[in-house]
VEXDREN-2710 file (C-alpha; in Angstrom, 1 decimal):
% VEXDREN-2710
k/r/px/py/pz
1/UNK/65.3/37.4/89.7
2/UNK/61.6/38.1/90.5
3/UNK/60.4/41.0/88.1
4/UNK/57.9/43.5/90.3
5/UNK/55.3/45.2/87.9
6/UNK/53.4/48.9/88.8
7/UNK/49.9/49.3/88.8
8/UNK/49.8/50.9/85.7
9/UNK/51.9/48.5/83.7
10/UNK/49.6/45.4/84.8
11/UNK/46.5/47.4/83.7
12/UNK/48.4/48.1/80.4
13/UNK/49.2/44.4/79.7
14/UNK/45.5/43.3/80.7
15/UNK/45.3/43.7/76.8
16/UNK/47.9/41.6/76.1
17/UNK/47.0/38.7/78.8
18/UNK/47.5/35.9/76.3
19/UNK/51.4/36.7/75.5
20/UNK/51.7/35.9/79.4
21/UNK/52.4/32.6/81.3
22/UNK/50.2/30.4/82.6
23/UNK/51.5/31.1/86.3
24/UNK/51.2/34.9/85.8
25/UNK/48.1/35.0/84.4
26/UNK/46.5/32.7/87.0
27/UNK/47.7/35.6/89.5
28/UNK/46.4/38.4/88.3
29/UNK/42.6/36.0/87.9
30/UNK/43.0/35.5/91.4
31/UNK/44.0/39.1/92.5
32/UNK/41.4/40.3/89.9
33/UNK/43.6/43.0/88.1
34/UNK/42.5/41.3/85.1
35/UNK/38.8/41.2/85.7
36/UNK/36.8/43.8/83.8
37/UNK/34.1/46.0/86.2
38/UNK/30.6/45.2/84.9
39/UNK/28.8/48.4/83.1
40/UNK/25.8/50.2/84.0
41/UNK/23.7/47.8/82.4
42/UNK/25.4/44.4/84.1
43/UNK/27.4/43.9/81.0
44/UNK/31.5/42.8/80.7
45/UNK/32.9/46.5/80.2
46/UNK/35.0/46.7/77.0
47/UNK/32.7/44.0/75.6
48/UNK/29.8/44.1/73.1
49/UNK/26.9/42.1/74.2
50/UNK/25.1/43.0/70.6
51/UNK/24.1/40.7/68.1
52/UNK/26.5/39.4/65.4
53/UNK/26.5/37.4/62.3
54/UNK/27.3/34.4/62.3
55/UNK/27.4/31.8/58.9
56/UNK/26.0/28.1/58.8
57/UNK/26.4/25.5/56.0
58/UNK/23.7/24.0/54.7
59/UNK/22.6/22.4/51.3
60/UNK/21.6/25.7/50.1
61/UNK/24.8/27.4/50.9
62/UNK/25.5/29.8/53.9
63/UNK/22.6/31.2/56.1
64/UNK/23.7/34.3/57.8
65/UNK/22.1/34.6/61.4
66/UNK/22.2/36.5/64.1
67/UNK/23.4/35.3/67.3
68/UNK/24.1/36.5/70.7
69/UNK/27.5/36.9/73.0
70/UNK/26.0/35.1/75.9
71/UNK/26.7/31.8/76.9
72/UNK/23.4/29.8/77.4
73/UNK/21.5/29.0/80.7
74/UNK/22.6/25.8/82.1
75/UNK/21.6/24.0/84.8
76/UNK/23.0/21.3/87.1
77/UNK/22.1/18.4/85.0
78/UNK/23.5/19.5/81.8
79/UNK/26.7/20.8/83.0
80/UNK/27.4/17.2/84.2
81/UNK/27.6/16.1/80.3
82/UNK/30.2/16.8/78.4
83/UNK/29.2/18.5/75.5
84/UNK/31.5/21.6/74.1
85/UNK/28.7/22.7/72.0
86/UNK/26.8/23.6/75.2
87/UNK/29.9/26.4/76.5
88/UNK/30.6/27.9/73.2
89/UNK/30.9/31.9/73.0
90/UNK/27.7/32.5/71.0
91/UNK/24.1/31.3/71.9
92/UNK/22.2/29.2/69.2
93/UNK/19.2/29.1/71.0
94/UNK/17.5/32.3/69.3
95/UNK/18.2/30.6/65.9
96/UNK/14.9/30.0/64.1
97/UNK/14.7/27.1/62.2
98/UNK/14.0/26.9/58.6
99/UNK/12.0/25.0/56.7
100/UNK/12.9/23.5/53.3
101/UNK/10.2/21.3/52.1
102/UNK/9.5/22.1/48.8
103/UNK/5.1/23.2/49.9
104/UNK/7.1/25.8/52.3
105/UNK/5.7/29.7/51.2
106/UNK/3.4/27.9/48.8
107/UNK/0.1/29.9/47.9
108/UNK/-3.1/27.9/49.2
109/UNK/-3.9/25.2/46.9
110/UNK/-7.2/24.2/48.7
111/UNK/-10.6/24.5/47.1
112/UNK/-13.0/26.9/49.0
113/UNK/-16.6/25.9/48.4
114/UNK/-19.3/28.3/50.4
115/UNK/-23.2/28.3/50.2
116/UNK/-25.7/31.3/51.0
117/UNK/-29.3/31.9/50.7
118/UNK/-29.0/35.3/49.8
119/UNK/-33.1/35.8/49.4
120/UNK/-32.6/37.3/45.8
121/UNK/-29.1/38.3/44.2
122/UNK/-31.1/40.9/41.8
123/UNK/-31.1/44.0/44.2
124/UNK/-27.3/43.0/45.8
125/UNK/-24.8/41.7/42.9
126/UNK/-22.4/43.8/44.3
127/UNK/-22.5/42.6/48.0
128/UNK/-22.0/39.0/46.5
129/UNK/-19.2/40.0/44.3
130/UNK/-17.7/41.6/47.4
131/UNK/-18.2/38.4/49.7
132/UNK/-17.3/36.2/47.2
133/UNK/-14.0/37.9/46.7
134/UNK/-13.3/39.2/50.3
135/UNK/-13.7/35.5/51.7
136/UNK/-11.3/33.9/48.6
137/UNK/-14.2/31.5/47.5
138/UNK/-13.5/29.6/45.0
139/UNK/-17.4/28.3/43.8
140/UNK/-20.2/30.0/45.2
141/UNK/-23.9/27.8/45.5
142/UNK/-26.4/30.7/45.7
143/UNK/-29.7/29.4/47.0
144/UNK/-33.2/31.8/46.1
145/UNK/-31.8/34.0/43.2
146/UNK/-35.0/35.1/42.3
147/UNK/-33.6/35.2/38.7
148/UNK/-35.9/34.9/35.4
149/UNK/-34.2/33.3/32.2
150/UNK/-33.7/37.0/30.8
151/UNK/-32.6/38.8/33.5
152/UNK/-28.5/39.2/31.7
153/UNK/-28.2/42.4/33.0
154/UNK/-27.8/41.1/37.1
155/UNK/-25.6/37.9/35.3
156/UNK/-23.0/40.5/33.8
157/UNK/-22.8/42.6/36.8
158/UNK/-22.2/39.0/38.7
159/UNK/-19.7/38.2/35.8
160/UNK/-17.9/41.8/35.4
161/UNK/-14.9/41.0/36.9
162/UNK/-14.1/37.8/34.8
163/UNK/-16.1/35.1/37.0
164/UNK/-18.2/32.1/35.4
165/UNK/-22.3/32.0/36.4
166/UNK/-24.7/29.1/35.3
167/UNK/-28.3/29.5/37.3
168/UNK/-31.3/27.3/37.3
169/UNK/-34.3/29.6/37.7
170/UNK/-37.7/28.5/39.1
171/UNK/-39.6/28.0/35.8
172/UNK/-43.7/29.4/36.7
173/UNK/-43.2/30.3/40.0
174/UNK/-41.8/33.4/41.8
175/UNK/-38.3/33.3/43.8
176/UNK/-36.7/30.2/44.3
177/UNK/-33.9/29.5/41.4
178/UNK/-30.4/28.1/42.6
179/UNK/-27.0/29.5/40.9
180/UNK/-23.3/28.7/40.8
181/UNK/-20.8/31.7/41.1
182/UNK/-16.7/30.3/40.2
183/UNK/-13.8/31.4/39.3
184/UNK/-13.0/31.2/35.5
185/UNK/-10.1/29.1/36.0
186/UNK/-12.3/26.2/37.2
187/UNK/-13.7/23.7/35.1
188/UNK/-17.2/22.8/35.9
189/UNK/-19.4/20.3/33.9
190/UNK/-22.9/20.8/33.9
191/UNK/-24.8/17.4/34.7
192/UNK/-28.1/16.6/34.7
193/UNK/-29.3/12.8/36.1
194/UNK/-33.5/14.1/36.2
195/UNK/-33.6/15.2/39.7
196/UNK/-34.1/19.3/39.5
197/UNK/-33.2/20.8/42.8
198/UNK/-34.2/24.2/43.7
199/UNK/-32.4/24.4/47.0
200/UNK/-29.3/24.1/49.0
201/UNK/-31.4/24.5/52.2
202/UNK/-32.4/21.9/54.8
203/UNK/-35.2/23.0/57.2
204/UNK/-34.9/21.9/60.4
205/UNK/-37.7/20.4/62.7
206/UNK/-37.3/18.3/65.7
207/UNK/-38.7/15.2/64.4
208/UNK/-37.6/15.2/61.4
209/UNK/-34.1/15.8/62.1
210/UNK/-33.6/12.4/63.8
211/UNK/-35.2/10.7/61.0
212/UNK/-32.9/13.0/58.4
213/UNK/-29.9/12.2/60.6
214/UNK/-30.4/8.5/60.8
215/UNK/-30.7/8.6/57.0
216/UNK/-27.6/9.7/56.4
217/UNK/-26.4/7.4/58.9
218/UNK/-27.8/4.7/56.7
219/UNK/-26.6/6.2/53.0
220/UNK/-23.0/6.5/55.1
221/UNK/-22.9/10.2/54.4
222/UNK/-22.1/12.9/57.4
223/UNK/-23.0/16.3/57.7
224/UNK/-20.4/18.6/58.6
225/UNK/-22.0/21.8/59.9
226/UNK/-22.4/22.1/63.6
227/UNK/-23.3/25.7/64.4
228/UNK/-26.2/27.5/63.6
229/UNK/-26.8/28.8/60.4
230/UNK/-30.4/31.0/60.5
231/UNK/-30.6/34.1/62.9
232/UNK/-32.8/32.6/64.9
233/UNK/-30.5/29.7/65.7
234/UNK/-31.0/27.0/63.6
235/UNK/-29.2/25.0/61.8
236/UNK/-30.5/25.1/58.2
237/UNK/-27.5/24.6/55.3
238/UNK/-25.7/21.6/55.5
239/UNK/-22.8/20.4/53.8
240/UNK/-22.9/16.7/53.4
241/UNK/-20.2/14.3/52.2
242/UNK/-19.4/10.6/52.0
243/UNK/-18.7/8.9/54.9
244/UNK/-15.4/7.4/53.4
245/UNK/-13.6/10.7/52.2
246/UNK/-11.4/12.8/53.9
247/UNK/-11.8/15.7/51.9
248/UNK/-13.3/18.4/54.3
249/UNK/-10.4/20.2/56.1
250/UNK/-12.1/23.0/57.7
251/UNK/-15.7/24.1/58.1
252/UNK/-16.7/28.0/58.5
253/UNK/-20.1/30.1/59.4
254/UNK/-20.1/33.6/59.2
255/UNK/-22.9/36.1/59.1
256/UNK/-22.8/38.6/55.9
257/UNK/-25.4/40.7/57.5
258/UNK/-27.1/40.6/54.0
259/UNK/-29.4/37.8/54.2
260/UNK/-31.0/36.1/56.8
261/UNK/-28.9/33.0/56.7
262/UNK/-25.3/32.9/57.2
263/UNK/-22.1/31.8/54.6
264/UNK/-21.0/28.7/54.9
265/UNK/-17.5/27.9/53.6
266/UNK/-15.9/24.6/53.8
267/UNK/-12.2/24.3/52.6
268/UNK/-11.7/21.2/50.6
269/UNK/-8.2/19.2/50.5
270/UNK/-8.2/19.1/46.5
271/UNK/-5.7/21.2/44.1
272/UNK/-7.2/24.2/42.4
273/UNK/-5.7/25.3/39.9
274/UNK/-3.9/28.9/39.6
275/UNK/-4.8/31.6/37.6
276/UNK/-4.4/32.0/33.5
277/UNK/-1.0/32.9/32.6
278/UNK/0.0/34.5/29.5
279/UNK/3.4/35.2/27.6
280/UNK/3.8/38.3/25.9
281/UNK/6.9/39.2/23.2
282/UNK/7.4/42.6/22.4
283/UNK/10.5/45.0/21.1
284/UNK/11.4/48.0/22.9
285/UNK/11.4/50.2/19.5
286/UNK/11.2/54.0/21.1
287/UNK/14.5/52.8/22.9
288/UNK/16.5/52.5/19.3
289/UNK/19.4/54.7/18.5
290/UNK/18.3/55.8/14.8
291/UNK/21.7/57.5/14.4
292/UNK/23.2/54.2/15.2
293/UNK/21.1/52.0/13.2
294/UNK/21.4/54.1/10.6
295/UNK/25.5/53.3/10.7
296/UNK/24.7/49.6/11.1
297/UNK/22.3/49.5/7.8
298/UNK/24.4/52.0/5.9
299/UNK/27.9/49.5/6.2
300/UNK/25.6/46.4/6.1
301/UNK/26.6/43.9/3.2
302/UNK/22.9/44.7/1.9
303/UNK/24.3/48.1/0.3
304/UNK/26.6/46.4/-1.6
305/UNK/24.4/43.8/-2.9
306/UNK/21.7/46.4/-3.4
307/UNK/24.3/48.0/-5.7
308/UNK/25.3/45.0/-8.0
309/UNK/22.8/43.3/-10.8
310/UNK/21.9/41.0/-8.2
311/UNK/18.5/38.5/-8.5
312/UNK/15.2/39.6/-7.1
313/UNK/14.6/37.2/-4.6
314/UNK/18.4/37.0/-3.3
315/UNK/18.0/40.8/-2.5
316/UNK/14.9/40.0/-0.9
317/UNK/16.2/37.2/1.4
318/UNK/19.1/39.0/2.0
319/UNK/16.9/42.2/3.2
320/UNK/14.9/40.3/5.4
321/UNK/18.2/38.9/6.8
322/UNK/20.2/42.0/7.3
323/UNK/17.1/44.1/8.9
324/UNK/16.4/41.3/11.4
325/UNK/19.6/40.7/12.8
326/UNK/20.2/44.7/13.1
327/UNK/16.8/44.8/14.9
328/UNK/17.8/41.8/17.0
329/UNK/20.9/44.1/17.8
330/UNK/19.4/47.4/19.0
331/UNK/15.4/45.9/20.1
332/UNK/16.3/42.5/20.7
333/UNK/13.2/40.5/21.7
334/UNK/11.1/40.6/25.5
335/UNK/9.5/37.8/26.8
336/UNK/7.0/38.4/29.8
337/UNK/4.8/36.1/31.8
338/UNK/2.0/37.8/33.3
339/UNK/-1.4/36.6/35.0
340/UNK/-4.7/37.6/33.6
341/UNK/-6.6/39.8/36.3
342/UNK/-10.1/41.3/35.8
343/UNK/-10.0/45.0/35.1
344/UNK/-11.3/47.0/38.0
345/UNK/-10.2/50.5/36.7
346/UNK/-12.9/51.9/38.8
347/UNK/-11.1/50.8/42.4
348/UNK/-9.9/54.3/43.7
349/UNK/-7.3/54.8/47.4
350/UNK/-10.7/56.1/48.8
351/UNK/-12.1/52.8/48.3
352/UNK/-8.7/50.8/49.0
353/UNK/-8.4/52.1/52.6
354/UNK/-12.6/51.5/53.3
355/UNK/-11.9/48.2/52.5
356/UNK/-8.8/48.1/55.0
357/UNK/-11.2/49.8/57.7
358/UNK/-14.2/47.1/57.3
359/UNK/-11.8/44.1/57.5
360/UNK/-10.5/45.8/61.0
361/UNK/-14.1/45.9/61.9
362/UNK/-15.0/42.6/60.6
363/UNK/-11.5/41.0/62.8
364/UNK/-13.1/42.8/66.1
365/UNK/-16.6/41.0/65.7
366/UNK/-15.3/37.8/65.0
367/UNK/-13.4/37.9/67.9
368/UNK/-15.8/40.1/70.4
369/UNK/-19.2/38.8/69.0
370/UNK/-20.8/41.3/70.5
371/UNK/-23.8/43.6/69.1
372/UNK/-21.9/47.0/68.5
373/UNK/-19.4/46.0/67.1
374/UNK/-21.8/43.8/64.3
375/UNK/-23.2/47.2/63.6
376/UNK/-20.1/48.9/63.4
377/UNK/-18.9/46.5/60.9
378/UNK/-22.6/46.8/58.5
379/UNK/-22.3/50.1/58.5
380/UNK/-18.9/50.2/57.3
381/UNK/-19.9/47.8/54.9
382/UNK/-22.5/49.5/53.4
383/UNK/-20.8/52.4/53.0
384/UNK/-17.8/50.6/50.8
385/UNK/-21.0/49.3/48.8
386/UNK/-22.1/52.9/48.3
387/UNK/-18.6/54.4/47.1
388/UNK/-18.2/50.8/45.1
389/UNK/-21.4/51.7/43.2
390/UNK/-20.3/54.8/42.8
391/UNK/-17.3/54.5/41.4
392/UNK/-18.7/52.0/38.7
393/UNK/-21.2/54.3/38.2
394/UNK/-18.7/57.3/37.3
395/UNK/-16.3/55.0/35.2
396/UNK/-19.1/53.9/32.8
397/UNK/-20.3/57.5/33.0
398/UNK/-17.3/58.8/31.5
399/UNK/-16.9/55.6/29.1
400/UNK/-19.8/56.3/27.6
401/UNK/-19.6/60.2/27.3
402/UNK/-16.0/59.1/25.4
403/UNK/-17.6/57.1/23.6
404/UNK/-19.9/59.8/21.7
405/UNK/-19.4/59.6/17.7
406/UNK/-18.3/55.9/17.7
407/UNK/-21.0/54.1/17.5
408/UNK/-19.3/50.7/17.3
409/UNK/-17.0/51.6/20.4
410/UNK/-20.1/52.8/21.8
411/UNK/-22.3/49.5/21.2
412/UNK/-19.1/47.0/22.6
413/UNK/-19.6/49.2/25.8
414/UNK/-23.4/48.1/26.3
415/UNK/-22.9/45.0/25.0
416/UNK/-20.5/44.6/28.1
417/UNK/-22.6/46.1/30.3
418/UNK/-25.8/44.7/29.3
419/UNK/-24.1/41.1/29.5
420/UNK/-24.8/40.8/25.6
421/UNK/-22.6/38.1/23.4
422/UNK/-22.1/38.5/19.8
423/UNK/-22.7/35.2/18.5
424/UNK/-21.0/33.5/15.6
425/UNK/-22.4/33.9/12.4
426/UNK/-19.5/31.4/10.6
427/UNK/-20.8/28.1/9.5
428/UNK/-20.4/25.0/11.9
429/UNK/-17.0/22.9/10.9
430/UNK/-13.5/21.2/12.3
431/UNK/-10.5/23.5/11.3
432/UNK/-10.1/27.0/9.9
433/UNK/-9.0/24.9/7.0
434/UNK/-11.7/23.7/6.3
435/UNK/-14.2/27.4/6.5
436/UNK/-11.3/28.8/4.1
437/UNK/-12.3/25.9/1.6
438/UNK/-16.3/26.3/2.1
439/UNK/-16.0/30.3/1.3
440/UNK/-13.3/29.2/-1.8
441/UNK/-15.8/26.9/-3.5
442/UNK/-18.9/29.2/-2.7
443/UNK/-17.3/31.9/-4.6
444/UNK/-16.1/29.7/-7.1
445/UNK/-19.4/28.0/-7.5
446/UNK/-21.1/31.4/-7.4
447/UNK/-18.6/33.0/-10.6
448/UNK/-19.1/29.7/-12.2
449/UNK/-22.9/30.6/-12.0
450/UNK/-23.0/33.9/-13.4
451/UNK/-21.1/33.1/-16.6
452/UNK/-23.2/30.5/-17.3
453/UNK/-26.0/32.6/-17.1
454/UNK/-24.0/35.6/-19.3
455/UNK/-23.7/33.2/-22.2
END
């Protein structure tokens, strides 16, 4: 007998289409009862097109991503092959891949090596500092530091914030003097083969260029620098290499509007190593329960020694014991790794969000390259100079003025400022052993002395 169903019971069983047979449900597809009106936005209704979670196995375990509801795009050609991936319910195609090599969200381990003529360093330390740390250079060739042999006071504002300086200075002459700026965890050796060089510059003339140029040619070096370097639009600093190696990655000119020649940086495919790391161990002691510890000590087996005729250095060991385990207990000991920064207790949220506002400004140029905004972005710049001076000028203000009635507090302050080293006064030798046994027999030698002299 043929069953009749009302409207309203086929709508109710359109929830329940899979408990149907094959034949009934193919009806109701063809006499769409079972078809779902699309929503205001083109969607199935009763149907979440959202995205939902979906897990994937990999070596690392499960990856949770998100995927869509919607069936992929496909065309004539691939619905010919016979692929079941390709009509699956979810849509892998927003999945981004991921990347597990091991050098994957590694820091940059390239060197950065930059040269500038900066026309004398001793009236603009602090624009170098701030190049040299706003561009992430690594070693810093300073070409015309105008420096003098005595001049510390310029070398430890160069070196405040931890870097290393050597300088060659022009020896009878004004100007002229060449200078490495690097970072202290680099470790440069200072060699000398009898050829003193007073410049990093090449000047540029017409004819001499082609004989330069065919030179290098012949010595199998290259030069790597092909924009200009000079406001006027030559190309004066080079950076010259070996033929053979393949060790420039990247070559960069930007103008510091604080010289007349522009910063070159070239980024060099060789490991640098990271910054000094330290490991400090320390107890947390203000966190201690004294009522508590005082419970543990008082029914420690160390009272009941302590009580007993018991020998001297037993009690002694067994003090030690007792006290360090009970310690161990409530301040057990804190290992931390930290890396060693320079101190700039000076830097203030005034000066953090000028900063912020000159890189903007420094983006937009690069990118425009026009005159306006190259203003736009000195004048910022010189303004984060002038609150930078500021503030170091206020910090060692009130350093000082804390300072007043300590005189040895007060002289470590300008020996920092002034770039002066206390130099070691203990005698030349191989171990600490060894200074221990030189200041034994000079006082034994000097006590022998004077009771030979009593008698």
């Amino acid at each position: 007998m043929r069953r009749v169903y009302s409207a309203r019971q086929l709508r109710e069983l359109c929830g329940k289409l899979s408990e149907l047979p094959q034949a009934v449900f193919e009806t109701l597809r063809e006499l769409k009862i079972s078809h779902k009106p699309p929503t205001r936005r083109n969607g199935r209704g009763g149907q979440l097109n959202c995205r939902r979670p979906c897990y994937h196995e990999t070596t690392h375990g499960k990856i949770a991503t998100i995927t869509g509801r919607r069936r992929p795009f496909l065309n004539d050609s691939l619905k010919k092959i016979n692929n079941p991936a390709l009509y699956s319910r979810r849509n892998y195609a927003n999945i981004v891949c991921i990347r597990n090599d091991e050098n994957h969200n590694k820091p940059n381990c390239n060197l950065n090596v930059s040269t500038l003529i900066t026309r004398s360093v001793c009236n603009k330390p602090t624009e170098v500092l701030e190049i040299f740390d706003e561009n992430n250079v690594d070693v810093l060739c300073i070409t015309e530091t105008w420096l003098k042999e005595n001049d510390t006071v310029t070398i430890a504002e160069l070196t405040s914030l931890g870097h290393r300086f050597i300088h060659n200075p022009r020896m009878g002459k004004s100007g002229g003097g060449v200078g490495l700026l690097y970072k202290p965890e680099l470790a440069l050796l200072e060699k000398c083969n009898g050829f003193v060089a007073t410049s990093f510059e090449h000047m540029e003339y017409n004819r001499d260029t082609l004989a330069f140029t065919n030179f290098l040619e012949s010595c199998s070096l290259k030069q790597h620098v092909q924009k200009q370097t000079h406001n006027r639009g030559h190309v004066l600093d080079l950076i010259i290499t070996r033929a053979s190696l393949d060790i420039i990655k990247s070559v960069d000119v930007f103008d510091p509007t604080i010289s007349d020649h522009s910063l070159v940086t070239c980024t060099l495919d060789v490991h640098k190593h990271t910054r000094k790391r330290t490991s400090l161990t320390y107890r947390k002691i203000k966190n201690i329960d004294v009522t508590q510890f005082a419970q543990d000590v008082t029914g420690s087996s160390f009272v009941d020694i302590a009580t007993a005729d018991t020998d001297p250095d037993v009690l002694a060991d067994t003090y030690n014991t007792v006290l360090a385990n009970l310690l161990d207990k409530h301040a057990p000991l804190v290992t931390k790794t930290r890396t060693l920064r320079p101190n700039t207790s000076w830097y203030t949220d005034d000066l953090r969000r000028e900063k912020a506002k000159r890189k903007r400004l420094e983006s937009r140029w690069r990118s425009t390259k026009l005159t306006i905004d190259r203003d736009l972005y000195k004048n910022q710049r010189n303004k984060v100079i002038g609150l930078l001076r500021a503030a170091k000028c206020s910090y060692y203000r009130d350093l000082i003025s804390d300072c007043r009635g300590d005189a040895n507090r007060m002289f470590k302050v300008l020996d920092n400022l002034l770039g002066r080293k206390n130099k070691t006064c203990l005698p030349s030798c191989g171990s600490v052993d060894e200074i221990a046994h030189l200041f034994s027999q000079f006082f034994q030698s000097k006590i022998h002395k004077i009771r030979m002299n009593c008698k």
